[in-house]
Backbone as a ProteinNet text record, in pm:
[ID]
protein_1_A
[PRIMARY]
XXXXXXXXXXXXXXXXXXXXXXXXXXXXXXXXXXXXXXXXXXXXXXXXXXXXXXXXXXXXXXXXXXXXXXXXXXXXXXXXXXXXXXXXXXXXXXXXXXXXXXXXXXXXXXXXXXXXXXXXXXXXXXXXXXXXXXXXXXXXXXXXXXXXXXXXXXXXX
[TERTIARY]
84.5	0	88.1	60.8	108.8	155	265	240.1	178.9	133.7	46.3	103.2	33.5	134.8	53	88.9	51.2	34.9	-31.8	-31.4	-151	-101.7	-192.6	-305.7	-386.8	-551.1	-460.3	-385.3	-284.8	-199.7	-143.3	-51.2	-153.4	-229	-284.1	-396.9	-425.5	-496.6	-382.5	-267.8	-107.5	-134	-113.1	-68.5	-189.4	-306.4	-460.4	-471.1	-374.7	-356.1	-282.8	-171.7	-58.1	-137.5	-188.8	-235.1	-343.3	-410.5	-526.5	-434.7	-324.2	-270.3	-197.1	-134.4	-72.8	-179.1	-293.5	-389.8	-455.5	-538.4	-563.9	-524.8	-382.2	-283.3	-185.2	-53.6	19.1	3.7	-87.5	-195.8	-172.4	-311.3	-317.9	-266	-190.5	-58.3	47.9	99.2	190.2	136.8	-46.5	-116.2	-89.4	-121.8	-111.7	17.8	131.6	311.3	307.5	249.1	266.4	184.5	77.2	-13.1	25.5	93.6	120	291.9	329.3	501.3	464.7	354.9	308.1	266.1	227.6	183.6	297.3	384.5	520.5	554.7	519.3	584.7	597.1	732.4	790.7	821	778.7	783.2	910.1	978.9	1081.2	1230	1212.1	1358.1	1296.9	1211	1136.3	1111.2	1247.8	1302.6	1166.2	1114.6	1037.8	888.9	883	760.9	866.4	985.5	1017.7	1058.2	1110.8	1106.7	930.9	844.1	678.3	694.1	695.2	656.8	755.3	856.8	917	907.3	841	785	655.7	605.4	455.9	502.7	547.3	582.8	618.9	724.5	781.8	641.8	565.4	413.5	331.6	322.1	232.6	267.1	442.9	428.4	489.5	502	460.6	331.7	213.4	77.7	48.3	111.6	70.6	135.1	258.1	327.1	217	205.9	142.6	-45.2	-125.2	-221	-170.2	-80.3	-59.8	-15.2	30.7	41.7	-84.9	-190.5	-281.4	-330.7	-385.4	-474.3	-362.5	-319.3	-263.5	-237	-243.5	-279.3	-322.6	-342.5	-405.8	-426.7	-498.6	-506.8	-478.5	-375.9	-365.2	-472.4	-584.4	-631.4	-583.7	-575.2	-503.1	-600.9	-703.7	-773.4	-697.1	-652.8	-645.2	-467.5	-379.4	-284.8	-255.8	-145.8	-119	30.2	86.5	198.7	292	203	279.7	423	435	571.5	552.2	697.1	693.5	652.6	546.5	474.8	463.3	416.2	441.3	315.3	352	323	317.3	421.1	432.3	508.9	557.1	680.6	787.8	911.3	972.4	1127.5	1127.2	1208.5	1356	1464.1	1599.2	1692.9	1782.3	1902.7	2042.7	2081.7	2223.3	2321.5	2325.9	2406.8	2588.2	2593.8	2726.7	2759.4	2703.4	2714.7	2586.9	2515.7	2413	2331.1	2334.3	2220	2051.9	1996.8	1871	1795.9	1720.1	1677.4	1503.4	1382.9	1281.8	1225.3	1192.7	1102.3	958.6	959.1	764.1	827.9	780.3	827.5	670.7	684.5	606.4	615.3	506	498.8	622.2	702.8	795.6	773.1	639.8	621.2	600.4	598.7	543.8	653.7	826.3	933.6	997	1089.7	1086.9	1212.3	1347.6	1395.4	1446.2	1432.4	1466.3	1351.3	1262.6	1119.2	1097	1167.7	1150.3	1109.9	1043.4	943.8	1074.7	1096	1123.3	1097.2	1134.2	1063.5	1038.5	950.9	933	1052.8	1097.7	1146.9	1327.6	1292.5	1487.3	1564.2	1685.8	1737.7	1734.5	1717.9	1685.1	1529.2	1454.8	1302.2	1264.9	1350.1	1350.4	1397.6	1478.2	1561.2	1423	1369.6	1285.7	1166.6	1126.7	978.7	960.8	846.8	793.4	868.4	960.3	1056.1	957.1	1037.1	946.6	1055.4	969.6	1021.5	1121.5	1259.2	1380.8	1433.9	1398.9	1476.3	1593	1707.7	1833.3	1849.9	1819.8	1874.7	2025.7	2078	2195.3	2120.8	2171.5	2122.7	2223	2203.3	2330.2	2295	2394.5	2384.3	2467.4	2489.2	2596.7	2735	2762.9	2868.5	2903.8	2823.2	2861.4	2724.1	2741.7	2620.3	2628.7	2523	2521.5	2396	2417	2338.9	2227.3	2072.4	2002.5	1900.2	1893.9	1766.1	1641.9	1542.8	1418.4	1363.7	1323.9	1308.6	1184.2	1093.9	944.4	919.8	787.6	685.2	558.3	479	382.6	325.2	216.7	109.1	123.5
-119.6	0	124.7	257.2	333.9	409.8	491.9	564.3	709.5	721.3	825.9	969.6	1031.3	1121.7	1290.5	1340.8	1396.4	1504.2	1650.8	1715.9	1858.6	1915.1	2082.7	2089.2	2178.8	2216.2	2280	2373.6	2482.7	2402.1	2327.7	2280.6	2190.1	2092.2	2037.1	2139.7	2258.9	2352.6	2379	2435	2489.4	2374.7	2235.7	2146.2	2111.2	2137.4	2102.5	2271.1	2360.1	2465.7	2473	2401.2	2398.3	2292.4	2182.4	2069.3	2113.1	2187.7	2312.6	2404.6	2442.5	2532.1	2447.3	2339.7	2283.6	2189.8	2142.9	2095.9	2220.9	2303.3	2400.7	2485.6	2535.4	2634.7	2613.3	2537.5	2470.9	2349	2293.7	2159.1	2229.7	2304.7	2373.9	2430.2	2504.5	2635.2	2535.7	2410.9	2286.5	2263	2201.8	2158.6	2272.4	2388.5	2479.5	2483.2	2495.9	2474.5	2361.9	2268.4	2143.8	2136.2	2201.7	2176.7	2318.3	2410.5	2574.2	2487.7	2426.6	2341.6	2259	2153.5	2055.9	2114.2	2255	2324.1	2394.7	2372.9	2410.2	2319	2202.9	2083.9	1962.9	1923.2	1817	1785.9	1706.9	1665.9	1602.4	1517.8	1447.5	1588.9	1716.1	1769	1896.3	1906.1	2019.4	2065.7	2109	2080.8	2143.9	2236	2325.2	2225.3	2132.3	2034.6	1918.4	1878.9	1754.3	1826.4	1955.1	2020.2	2043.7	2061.3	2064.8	1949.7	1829.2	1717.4	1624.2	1709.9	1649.6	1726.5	1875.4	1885.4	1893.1	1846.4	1767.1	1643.7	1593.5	1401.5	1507.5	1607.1	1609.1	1659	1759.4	1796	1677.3	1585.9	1490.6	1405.8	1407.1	1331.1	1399.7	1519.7	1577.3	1605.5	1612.2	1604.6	1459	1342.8	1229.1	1177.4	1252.8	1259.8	1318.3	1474.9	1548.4	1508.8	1432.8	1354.9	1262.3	1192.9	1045.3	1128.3	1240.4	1253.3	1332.8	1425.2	1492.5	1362.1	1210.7	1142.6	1036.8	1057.4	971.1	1046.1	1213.1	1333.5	1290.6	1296.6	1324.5	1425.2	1523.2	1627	1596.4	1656.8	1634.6	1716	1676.8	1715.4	1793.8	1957.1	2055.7	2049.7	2022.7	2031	1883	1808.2	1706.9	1745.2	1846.3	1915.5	1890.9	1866.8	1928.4	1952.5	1991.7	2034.6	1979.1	1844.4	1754.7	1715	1657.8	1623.6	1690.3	1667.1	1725.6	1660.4	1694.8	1624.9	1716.1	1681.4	1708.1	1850	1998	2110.8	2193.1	2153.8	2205.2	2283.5	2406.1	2508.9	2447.8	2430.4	2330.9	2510.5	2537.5	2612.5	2500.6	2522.6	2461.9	2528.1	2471	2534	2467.4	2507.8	2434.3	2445.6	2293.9	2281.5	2344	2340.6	2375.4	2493	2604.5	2692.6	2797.9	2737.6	2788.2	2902	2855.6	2947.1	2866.1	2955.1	2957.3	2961.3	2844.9	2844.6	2819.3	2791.9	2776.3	2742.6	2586	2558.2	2509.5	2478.4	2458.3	2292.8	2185.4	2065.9	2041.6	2048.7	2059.1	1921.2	1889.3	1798.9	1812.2	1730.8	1734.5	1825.6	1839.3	1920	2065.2	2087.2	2242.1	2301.3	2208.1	2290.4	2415.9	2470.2	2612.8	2629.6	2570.7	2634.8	2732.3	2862.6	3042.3	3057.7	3016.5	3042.3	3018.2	2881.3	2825.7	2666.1	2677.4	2537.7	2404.1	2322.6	2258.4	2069.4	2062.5	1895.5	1767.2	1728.3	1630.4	1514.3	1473.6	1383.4	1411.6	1520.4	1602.3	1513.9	1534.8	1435.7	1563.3	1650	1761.9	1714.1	1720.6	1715.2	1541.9	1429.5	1294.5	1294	1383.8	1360.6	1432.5	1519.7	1586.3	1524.7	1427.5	1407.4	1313.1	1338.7	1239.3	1266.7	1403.7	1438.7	1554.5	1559.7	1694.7	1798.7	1868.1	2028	1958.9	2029	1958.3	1864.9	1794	1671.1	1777.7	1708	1697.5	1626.4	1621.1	1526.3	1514.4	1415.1	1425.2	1354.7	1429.4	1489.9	1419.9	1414.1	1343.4	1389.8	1493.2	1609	1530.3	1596.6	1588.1	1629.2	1704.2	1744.6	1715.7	1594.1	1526.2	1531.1	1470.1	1493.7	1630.7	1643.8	1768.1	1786.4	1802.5	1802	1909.2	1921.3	2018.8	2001.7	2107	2113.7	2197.8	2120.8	2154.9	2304.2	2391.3	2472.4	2476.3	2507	2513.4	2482.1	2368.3	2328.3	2445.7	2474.9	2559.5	2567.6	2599.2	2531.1	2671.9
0	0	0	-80.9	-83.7	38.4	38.7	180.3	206.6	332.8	344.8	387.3	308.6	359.7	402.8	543.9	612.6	606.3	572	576.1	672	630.5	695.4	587.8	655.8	585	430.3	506.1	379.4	263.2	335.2	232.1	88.9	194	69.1	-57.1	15.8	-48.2	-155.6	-105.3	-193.8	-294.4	-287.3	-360.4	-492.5	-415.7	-521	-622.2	-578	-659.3	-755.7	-724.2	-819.7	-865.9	-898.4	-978.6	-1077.7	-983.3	-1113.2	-1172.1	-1140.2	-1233.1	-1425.3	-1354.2	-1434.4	-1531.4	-1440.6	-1536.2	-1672	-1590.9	-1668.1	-1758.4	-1707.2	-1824.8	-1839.3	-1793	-1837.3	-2008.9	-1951	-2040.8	-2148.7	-2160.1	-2274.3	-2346.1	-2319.3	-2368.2	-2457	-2369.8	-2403.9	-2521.8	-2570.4	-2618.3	-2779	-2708.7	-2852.7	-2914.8	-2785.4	-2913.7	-2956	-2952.2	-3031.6	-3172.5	-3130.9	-3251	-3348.6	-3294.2	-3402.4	-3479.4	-3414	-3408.2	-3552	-3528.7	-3621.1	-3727.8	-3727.1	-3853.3	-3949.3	-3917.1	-3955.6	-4056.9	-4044	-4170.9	-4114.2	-4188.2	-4167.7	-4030.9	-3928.2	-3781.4	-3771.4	-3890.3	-3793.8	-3814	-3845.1	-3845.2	-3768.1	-3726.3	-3639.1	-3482.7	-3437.5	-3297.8	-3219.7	-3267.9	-3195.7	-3164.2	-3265.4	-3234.4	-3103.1	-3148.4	-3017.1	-2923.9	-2890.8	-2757.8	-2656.5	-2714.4	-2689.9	-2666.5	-2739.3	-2694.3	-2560.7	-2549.9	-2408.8	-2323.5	-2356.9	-2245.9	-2195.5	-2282.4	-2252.6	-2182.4	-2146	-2144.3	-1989.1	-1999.3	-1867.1	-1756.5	-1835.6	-1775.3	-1693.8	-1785.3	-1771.5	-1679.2	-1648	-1535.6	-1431.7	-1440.6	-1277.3	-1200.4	-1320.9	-1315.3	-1244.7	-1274.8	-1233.8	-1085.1	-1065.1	-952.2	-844.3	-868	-771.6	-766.9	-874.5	-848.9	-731.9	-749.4	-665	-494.7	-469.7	-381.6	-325.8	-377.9	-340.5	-312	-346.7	-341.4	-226.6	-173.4	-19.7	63.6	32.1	147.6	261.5	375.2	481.8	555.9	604.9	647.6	803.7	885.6	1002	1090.3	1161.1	1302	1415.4	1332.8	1455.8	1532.4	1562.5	1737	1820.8	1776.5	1851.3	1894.1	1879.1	1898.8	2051.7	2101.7	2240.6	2236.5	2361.1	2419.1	2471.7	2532.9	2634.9	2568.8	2494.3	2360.6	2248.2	2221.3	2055.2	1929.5	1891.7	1775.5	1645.9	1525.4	1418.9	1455.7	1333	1406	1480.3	1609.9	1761	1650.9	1760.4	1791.2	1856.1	1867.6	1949.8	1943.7	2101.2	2082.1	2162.7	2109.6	2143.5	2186.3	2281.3	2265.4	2292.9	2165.9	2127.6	2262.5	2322.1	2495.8	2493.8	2335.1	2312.8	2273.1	2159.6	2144.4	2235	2302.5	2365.9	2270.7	2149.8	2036.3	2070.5	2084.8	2082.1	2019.8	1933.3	1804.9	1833.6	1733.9	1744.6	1604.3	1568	1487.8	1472.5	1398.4	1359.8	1319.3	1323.6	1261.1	1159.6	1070.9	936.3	839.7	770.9	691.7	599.3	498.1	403.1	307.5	234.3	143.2	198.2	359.5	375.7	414.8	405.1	474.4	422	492.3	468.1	614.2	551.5	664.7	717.1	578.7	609.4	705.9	675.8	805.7	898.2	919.1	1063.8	1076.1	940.3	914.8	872.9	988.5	981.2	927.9	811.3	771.1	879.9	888.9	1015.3	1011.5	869.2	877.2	878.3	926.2	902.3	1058	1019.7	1151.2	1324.7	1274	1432.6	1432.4	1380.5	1374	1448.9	1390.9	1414.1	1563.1	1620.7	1751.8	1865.9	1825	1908.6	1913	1860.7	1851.1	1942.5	2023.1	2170.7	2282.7	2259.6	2372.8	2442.3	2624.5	2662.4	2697.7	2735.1	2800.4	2886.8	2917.3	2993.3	2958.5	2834.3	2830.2	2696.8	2748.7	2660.6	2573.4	2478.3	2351.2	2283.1	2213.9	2106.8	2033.2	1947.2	1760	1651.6	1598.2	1484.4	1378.3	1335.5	1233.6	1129.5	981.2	951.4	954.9	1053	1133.3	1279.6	1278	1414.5	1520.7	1668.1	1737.9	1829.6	1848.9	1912	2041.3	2169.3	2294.4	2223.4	2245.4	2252.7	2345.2	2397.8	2543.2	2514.4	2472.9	2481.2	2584.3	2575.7	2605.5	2605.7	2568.6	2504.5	2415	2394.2	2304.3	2302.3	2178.3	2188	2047.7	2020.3	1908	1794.5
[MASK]
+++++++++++++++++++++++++++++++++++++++++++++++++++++++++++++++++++++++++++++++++++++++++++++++++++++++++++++++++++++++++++++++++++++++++++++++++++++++++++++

């Protein structure tokens, strides 16, 4: 069975937008350089018709990609949210035991990350170390620059 994959009210709205965009005017637009391309002549020496048609082929299957993931979406249940541990959506503020920087993310579905923002991917290896942890607990992290102590500071929605 496929896997499921988790998201916010927003993101899957973001994702069923971009899928109407690319269905609707991407499609079409693709649809017309091929057919104004084909009116040109001869098809097999006519780059401007096999450039349209690979990127129709490339259209069609990011269209079939982002179908297959809108349709194993799940919308995660922010009322059923709490504080007690760190779970996917919390705020999780940290602080590095070694350089004592004080950081604060959001741990976010894969497709909603954003780490100039804050929005951290659930499945990132800081995001994997914090989850089901509480307020006071100390963790080591295994970065790609080695492990690193971080102390939970505050969880918050």
């Amino acid at each position: 069975m496929a896997e499921i994959i988790y998201v916010t009210e927003e993101g899957l709205q973001k994702l069923k937008e971009e899928l109407d965009q690319l269905r609707n005017v991407e499609r079409p637009s693709i649809s017309k350089q091929i057919a104004e391309a084909r009116d040109k002549g001869d098809l097999s020496e006519n780059a401007e018709y096999s450039a349209a048609k690979e990127a129709q082929g490339l259209l069609e299957m990011k269209i079939s990609k982002l179908e297959d993931v809108v349709a194993r979406s799940r919308v995660i249940d922010e009322t059923k949210r709490d504080t007690s541990t760190v779970r996917i959506l919390n705020k999780v503020k940290i602080k590095n035991k070694s350089s004592n920087a004080v950081m604060e993310y959001q741990l976010v579905p894969e497709s909603e990350a954003n780490f100039k923002i804050g929005k951290l991917a659930v499945s990132s290896p800081i995001a994997q170390g914090l989850i089901g942890k509480k307020v006071g607990d100390i963790v080591q992290i295994k970065v790609p620059s080695g492990v690193i102590p971080f102390e939970i500071i505050s969880i918050s929605l």
